[in-house]
mmCIF file as Biopython writes it, N, C-alpha, C and O atoms, coordinates in Angstrom:
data_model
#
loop_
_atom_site.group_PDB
_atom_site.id
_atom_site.type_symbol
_atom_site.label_atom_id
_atom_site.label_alt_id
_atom_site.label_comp_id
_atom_site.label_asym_id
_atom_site.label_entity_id
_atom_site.label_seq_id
_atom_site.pdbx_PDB_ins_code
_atom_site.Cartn_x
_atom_site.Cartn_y
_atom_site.Cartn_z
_atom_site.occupancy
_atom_site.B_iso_or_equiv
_atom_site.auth_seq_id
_atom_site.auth_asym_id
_atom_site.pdbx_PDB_model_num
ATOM 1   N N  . UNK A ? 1  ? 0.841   -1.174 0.000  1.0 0.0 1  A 1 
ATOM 2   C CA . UNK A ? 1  ? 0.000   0.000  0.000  1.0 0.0 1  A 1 
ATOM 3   C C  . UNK A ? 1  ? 0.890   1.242  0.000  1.0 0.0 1  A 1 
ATOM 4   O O  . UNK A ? 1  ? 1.877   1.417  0.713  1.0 0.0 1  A 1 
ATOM 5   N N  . UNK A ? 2  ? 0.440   1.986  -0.812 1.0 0.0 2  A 1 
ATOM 6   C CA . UNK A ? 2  ? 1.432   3.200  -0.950 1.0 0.0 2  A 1 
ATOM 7   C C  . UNK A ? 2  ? 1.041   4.611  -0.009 1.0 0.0 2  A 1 
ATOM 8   O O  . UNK A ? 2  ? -0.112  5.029  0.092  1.0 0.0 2  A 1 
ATOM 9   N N  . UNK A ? 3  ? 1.881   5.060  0.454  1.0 0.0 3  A 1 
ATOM 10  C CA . UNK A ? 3  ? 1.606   5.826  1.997  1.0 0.0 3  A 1 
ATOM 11  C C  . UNK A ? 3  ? 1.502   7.251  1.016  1.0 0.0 3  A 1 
ATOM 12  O O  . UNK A ? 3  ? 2.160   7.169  -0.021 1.0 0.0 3  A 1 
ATOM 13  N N  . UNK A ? 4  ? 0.671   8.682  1.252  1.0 0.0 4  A 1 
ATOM 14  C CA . UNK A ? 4  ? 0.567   9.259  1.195  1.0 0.0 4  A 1 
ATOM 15  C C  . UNK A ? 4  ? 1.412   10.401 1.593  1.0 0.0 4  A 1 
ATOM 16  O O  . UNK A ? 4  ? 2.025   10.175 2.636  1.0 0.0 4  A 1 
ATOM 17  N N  . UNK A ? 5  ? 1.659   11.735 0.992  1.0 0.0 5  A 1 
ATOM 18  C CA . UNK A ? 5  ? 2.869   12.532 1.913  1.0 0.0 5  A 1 
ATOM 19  C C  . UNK A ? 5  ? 1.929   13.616 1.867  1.0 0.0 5  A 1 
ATOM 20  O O  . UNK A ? 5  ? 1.325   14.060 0.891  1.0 0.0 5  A 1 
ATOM 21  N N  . UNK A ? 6  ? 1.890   14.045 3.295  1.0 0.0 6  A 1 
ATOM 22  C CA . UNK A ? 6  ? 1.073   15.438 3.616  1.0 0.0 6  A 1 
ATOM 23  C C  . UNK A ? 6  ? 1.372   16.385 4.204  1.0 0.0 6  A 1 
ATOM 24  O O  . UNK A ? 6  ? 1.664   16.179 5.382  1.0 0.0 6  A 1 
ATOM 25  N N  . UNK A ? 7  ? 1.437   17.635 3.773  1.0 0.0 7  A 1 
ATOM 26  C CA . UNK A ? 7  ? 2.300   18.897 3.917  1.0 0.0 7  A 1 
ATOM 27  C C  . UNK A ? 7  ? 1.269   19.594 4.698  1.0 0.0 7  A 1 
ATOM 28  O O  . UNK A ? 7  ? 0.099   19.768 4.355  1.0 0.0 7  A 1 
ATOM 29  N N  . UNK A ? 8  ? 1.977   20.070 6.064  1.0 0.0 8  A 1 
ATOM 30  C CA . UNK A ? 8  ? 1.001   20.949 6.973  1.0 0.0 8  A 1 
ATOM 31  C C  . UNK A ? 8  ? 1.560   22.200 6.584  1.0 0.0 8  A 1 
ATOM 32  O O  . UNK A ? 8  ? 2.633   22.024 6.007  1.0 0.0 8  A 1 
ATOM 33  N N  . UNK A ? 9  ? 1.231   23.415 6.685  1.0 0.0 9  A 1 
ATOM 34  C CA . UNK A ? 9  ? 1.449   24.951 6.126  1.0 0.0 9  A 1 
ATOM 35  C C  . UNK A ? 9  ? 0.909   25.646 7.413  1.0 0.0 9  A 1 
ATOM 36  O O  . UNK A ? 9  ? -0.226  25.417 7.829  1.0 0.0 9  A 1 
ATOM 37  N N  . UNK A ? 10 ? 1.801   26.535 8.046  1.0 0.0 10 A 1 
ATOM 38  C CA . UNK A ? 10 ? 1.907   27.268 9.088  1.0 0.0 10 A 1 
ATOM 39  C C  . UNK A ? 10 ? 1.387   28.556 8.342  1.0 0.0 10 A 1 
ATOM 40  O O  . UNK A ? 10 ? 1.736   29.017 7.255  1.0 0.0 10 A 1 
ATOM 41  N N  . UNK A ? 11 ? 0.114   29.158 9.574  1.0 0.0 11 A 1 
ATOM 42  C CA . UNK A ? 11 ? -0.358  30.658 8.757  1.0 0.0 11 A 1 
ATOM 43  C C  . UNK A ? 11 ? -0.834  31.537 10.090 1.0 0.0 11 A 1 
ATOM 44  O O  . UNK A ? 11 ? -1.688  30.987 10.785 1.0 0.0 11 A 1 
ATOM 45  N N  . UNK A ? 12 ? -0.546  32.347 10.353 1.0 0.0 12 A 1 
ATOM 46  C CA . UNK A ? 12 ? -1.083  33.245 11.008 1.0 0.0 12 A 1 
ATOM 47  C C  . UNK A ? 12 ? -2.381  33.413 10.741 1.0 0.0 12 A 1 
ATOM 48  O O  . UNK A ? 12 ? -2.831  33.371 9.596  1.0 0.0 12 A 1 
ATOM 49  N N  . UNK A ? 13 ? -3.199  33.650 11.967 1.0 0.0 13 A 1 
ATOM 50  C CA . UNK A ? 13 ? -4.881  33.068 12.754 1.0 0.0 13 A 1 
ATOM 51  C C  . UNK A ? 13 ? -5.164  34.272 11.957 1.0 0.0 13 A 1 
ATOM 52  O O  . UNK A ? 13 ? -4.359  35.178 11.742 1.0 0.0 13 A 1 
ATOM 53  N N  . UNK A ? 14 ? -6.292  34.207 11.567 1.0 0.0 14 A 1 
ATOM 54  C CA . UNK A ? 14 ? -7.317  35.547 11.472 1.0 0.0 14 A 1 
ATOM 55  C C  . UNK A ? 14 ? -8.620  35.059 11.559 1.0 0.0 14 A 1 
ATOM 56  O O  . UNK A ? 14 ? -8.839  33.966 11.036 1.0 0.0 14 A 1 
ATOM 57  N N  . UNK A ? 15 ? -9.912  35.900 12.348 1.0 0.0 15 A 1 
ATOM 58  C CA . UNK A ? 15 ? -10.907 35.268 11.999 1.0 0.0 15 A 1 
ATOM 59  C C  . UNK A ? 15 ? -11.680 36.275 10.890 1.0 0.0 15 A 1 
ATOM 60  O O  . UNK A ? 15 ? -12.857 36.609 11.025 1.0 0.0 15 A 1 
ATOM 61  N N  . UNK A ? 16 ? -10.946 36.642 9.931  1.0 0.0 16 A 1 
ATOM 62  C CA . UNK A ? 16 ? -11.751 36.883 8.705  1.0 0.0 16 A 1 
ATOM 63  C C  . UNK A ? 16 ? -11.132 36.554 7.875  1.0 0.0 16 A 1 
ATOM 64  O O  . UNK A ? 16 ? -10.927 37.295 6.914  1.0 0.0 16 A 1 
ATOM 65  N N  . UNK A ? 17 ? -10.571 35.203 7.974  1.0 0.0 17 A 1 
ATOM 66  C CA . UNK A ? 17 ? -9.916  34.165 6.610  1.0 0.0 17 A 1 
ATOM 67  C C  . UNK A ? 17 ? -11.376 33.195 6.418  1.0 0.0 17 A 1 
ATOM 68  O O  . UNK A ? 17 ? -12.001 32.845 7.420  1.0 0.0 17 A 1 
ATOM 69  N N  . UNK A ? 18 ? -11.747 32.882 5.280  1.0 0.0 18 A 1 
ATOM 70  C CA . UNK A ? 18 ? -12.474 31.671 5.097  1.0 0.0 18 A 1 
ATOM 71  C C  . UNK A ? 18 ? -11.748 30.640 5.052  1.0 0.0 18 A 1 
ATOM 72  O O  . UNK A ? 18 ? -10.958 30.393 4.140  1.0 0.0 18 A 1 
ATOM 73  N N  . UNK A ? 19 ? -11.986 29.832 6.195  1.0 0.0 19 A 1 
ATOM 74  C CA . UNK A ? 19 ? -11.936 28.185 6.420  1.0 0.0 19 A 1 
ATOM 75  C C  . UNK A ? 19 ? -12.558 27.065 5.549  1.0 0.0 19 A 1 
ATOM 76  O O  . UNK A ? 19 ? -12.120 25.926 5.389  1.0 0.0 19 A 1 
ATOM 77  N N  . UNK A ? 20 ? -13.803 27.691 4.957  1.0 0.0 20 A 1 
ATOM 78  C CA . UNK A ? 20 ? -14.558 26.367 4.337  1.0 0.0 20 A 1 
ATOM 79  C C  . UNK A ? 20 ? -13.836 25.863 3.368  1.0 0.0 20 A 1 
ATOM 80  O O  . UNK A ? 20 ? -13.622 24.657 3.494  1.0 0.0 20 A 1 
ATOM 81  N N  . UNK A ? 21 ? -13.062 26.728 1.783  1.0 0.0 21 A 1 
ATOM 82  C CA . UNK A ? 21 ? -12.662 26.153 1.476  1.0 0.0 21 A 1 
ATOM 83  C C  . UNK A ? 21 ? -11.522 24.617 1.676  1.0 0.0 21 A 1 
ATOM 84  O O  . UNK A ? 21 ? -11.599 23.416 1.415  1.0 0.0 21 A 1 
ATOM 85  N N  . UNK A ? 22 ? -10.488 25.584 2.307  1.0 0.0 22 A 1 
ATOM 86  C CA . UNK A ? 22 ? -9.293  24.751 2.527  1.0 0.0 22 A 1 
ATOM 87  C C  . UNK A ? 22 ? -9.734  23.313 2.938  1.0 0.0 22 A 1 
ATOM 88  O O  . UNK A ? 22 ? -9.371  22.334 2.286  1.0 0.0 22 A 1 
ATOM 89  N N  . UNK A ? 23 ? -10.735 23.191 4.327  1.0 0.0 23 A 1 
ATOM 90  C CA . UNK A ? 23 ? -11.171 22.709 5.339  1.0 0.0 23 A 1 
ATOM 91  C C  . UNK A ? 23 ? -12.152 21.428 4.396  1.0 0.0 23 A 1 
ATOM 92  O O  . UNK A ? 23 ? -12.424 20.245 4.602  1.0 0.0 23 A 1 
ATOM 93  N N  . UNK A ? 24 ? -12.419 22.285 3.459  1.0 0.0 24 A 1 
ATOM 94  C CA . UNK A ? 24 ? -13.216 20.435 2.088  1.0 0.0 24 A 1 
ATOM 95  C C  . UNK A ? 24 ? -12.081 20.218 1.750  1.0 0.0 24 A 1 
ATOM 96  O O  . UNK A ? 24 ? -11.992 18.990 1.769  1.0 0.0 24 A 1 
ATOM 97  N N  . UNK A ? 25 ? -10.638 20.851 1.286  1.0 0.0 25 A 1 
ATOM 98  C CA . UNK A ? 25 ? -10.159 20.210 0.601  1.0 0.0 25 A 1 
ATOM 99  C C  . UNK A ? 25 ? -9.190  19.149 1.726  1.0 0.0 25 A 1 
ATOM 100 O O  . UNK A ? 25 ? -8.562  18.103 1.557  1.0 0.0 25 A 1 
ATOM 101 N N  . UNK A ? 26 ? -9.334  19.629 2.369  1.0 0.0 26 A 1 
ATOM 102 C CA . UNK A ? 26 ? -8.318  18.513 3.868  1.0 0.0 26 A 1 
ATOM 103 C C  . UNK A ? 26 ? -9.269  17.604 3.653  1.0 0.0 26 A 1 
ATOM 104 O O  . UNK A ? 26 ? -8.944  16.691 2.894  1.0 0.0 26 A 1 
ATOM 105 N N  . UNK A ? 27 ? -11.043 17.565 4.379  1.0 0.0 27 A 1 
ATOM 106 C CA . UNK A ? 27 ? -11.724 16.496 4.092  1.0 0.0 27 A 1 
ATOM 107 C C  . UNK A ? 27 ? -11.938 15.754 2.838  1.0 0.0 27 A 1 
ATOM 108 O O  . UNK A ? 27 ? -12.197 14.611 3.216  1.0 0.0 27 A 1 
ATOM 109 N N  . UNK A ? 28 ? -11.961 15.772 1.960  1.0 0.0 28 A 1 
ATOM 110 C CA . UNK A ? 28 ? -11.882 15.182 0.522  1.0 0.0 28 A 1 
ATOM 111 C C  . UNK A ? 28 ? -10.784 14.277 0.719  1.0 0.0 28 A 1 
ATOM 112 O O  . UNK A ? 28 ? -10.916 13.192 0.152  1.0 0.0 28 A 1 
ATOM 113 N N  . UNK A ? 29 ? -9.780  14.446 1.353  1.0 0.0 29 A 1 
ATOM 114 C CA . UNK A ? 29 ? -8.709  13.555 1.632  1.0 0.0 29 A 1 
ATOM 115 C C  . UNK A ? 29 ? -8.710  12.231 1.958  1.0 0.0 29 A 1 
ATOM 116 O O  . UNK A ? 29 ? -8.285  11.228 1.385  1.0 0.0 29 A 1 
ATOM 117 N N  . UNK A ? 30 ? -9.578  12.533 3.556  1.0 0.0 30 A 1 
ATOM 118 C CA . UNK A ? 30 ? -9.836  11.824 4.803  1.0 0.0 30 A 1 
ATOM 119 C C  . UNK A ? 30 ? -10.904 11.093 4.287  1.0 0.0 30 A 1 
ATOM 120 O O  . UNK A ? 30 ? -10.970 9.889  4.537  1.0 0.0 30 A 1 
ATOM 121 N N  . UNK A ? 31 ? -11.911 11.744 3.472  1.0 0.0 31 A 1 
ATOM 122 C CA . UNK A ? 31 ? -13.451 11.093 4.237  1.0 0.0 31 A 1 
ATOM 123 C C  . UNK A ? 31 ? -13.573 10.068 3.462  1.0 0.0 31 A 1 
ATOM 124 O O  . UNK A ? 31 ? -14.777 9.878  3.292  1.0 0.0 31 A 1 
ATOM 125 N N  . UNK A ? 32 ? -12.821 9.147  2.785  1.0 0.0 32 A 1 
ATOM 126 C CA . UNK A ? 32 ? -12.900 7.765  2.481  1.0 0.0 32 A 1 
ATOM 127 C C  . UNK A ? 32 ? -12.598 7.075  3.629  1.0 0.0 32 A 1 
ATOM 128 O O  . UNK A ? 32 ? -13.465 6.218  3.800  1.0 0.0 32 A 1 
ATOM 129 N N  . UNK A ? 33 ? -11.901 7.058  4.355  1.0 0.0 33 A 1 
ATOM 130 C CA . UNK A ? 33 ? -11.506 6.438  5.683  1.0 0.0 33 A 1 
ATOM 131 C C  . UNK A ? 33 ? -12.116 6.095  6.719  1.0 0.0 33 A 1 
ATOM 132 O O  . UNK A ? 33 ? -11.841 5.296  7.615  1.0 0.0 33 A 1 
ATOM 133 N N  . UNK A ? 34 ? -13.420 7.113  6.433  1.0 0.0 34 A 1 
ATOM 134 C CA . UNK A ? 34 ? -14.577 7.348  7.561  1.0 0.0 34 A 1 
ATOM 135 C C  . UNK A ? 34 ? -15.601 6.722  7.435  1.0 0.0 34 A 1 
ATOM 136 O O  . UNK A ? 34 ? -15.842 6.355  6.285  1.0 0.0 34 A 1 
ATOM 137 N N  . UNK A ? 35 ? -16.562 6.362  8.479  1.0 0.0 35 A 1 
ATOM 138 C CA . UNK A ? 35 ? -17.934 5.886  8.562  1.0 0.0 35 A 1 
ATOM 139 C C  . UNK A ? 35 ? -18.994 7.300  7.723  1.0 0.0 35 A 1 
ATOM 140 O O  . UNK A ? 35 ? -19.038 8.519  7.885  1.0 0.0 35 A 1 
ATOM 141 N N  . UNK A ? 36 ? -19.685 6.374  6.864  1.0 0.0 36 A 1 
ATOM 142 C CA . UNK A ? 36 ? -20.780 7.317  6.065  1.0 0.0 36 A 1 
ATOM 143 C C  . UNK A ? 36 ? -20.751 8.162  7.183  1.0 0.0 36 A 1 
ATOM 144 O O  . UNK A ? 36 ? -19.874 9.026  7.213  1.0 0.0 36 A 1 
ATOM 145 N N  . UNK A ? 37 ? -21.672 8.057  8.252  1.0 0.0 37 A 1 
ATOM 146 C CA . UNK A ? 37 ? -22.298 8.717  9.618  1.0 0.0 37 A 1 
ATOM 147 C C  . UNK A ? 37 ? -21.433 9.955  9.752  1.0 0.0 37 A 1 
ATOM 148 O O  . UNK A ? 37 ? -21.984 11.052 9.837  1.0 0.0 37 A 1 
ATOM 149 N N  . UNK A ? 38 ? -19.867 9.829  9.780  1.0 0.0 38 A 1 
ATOM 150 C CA . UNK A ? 38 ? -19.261 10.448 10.352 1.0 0.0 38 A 1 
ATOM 151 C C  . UNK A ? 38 ? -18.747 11.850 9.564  1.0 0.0 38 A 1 
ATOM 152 O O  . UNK A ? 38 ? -18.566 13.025 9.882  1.0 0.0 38 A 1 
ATOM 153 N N  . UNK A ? 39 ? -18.596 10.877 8.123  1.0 0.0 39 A 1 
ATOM 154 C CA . UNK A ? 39 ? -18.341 11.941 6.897  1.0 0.0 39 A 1 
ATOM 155 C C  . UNK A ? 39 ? -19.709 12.649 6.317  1.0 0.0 39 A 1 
ATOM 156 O O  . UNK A ? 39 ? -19.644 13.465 5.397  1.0 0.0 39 A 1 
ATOM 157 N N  . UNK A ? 40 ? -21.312 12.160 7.108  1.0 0.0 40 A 1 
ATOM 158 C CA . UNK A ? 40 ? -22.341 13.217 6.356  1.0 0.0 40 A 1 
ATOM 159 C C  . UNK A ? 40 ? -22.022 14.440 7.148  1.0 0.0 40 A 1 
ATOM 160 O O  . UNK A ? 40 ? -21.743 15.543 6.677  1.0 0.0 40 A 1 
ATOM 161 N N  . UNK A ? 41 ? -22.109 14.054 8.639  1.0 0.0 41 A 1 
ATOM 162 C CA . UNK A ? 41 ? -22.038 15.021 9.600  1.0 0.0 41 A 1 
ATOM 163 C C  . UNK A ? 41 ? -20.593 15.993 9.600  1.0 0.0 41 A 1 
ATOM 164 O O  . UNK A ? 41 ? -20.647 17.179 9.928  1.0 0.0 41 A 1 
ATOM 165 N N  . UNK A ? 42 ? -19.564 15.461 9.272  1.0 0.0 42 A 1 
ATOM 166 C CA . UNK A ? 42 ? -18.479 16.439 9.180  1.0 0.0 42 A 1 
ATOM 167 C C  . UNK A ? 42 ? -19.222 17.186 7.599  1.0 0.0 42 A 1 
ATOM 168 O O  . UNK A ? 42 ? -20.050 18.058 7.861  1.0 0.0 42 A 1 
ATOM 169 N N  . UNK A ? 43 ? -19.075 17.011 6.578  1.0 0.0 43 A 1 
ATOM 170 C CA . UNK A ? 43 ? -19.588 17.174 5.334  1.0 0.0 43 A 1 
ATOM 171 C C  . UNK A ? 43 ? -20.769 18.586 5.491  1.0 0.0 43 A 1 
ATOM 172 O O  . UNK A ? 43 ? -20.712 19.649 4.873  1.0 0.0 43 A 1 
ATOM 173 N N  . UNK A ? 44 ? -21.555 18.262 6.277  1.0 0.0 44 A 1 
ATOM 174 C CA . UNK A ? 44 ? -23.036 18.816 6.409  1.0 0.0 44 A 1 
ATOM 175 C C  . UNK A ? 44 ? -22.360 20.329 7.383  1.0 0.0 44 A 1 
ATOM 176 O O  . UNK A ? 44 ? -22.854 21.441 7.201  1.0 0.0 44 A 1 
ATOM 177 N N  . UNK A ? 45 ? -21.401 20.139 8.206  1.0 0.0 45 A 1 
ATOM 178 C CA . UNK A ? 45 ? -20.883 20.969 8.935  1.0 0.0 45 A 1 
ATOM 179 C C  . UNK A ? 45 ? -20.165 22.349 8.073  1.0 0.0 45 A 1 
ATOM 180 O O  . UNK A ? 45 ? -20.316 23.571 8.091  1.0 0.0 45 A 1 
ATOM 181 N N  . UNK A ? 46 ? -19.113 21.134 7.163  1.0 0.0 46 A 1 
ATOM 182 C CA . UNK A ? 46 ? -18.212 22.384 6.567  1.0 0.0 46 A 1 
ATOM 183 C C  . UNK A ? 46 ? -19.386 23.060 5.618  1.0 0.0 46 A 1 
ATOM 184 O O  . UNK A ? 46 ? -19.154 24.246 5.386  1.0 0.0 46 A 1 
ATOM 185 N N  . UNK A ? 47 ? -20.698 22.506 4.974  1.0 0.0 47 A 1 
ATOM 186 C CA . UNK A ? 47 ? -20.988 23.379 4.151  1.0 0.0 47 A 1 
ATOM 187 C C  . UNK A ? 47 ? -21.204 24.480 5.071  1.0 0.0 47 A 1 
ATOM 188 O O  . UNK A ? 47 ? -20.799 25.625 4.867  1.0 0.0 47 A 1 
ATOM 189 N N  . UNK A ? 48 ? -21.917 24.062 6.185  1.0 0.0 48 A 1 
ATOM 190 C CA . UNK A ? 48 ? -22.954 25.321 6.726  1.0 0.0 48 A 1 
ATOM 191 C C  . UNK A ? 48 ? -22.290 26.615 6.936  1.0 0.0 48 A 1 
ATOM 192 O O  . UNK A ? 48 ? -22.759 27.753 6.926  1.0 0.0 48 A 1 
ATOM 193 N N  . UNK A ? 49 ? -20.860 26.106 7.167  1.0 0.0 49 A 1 
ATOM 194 C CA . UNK A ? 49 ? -19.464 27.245 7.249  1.0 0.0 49 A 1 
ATOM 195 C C  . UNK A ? 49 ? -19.096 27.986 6.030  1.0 0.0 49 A 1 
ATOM 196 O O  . UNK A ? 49 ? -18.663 29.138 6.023  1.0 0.0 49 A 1 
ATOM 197 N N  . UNK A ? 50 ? -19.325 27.151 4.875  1.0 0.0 50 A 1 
ATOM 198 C CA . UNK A ? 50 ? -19.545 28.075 3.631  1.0 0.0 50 A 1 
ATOM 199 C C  . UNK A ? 50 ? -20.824 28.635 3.365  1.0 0.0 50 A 1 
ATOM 200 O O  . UNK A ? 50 ? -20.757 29.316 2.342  1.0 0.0 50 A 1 
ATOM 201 N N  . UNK A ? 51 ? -21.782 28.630 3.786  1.0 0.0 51 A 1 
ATOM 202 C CA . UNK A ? 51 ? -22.621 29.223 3.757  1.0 0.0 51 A 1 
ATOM 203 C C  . UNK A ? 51 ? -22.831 30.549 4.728  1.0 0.0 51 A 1 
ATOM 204 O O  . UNK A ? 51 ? -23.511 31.512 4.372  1.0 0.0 51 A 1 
ATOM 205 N N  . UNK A ? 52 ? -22.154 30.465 6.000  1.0 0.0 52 A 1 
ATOM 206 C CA . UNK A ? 52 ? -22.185 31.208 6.671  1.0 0.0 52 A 1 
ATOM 207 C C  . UNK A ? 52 ? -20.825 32.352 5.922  1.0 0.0 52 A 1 
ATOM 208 O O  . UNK A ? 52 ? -21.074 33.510 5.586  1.0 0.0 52 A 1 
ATOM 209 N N  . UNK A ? 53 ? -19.928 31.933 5.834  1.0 0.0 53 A 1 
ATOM 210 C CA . UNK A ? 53 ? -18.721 32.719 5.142  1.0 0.0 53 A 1 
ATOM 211 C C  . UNK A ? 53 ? -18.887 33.552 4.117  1.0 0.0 53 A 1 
ATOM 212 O O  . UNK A ? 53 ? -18.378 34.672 4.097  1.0 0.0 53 A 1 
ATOM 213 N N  . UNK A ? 54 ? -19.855 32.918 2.866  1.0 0.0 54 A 1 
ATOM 214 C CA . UNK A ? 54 ? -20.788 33.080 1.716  1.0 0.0 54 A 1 
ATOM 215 C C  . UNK A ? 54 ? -21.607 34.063 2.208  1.0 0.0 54 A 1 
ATOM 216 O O  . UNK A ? 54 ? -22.142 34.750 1.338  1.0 0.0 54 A 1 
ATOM 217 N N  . UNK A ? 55 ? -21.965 34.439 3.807  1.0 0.0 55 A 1 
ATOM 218 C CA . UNK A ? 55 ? -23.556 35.560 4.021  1.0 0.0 55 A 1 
ATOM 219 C C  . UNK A ? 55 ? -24.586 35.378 3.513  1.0 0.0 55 A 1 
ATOM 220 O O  . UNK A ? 55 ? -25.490 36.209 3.425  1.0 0.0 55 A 1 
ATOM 221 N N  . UNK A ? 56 ? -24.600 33.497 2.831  1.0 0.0 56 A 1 
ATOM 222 C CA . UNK A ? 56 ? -26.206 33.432 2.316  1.0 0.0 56 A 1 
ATOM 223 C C  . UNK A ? 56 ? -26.770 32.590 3.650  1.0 0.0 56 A 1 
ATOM 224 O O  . UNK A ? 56 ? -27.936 32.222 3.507  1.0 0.0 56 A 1 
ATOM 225 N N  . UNK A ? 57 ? -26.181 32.240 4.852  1.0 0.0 57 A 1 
ATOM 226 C CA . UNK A ? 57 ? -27.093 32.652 6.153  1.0 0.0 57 A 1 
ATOM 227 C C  . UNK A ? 57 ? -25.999 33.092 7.599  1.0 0.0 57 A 1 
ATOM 228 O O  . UNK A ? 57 ? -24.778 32.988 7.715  1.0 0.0 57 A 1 
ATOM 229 N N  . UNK A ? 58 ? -26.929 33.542 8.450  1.0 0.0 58 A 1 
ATOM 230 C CA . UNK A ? 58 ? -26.401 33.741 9.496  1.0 0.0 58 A 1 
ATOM 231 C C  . UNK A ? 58 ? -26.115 33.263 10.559 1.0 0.0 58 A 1 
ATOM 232 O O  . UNK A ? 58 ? -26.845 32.294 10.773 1.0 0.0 58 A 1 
ATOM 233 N N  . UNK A ? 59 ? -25.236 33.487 11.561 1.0 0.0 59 A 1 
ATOM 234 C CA . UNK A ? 59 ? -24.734 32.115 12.263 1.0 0.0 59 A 1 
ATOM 235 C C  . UNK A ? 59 ? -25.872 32.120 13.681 1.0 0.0 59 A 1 
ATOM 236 O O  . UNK A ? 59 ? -25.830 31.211 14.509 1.0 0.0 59 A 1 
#
């Protein structure tokens, strides 16, 4: 089985960076690994964060 190589990237915090993107593309990674259950509910989470980021709702 061939091992994967994954690069962590150091960034200074802000909370007016959008997270959602990056944050699917980390999960897109992972969520084969996971129980359906675990990947609707992470899944269902990051959208609501793009949606909230997006201002098409409020938190």
């Amino acid at each position: 089985m061939k091992e994967k190589e994954i690069t962590i990237e150091e960034a200074p915090f802000s909370w007016d960076d959008n997270f959602s993107e990056l944050a699917l593309e980390d999960f897109s990674m992972i969520q084969k690994d996971l129980p359906y259950g675990i990947c609707q509910s992470v899944g269902m989470a990051l959208a609501k964060l793009k949606m909230i980021e997006n201002e098409e709702i409020k938190p």
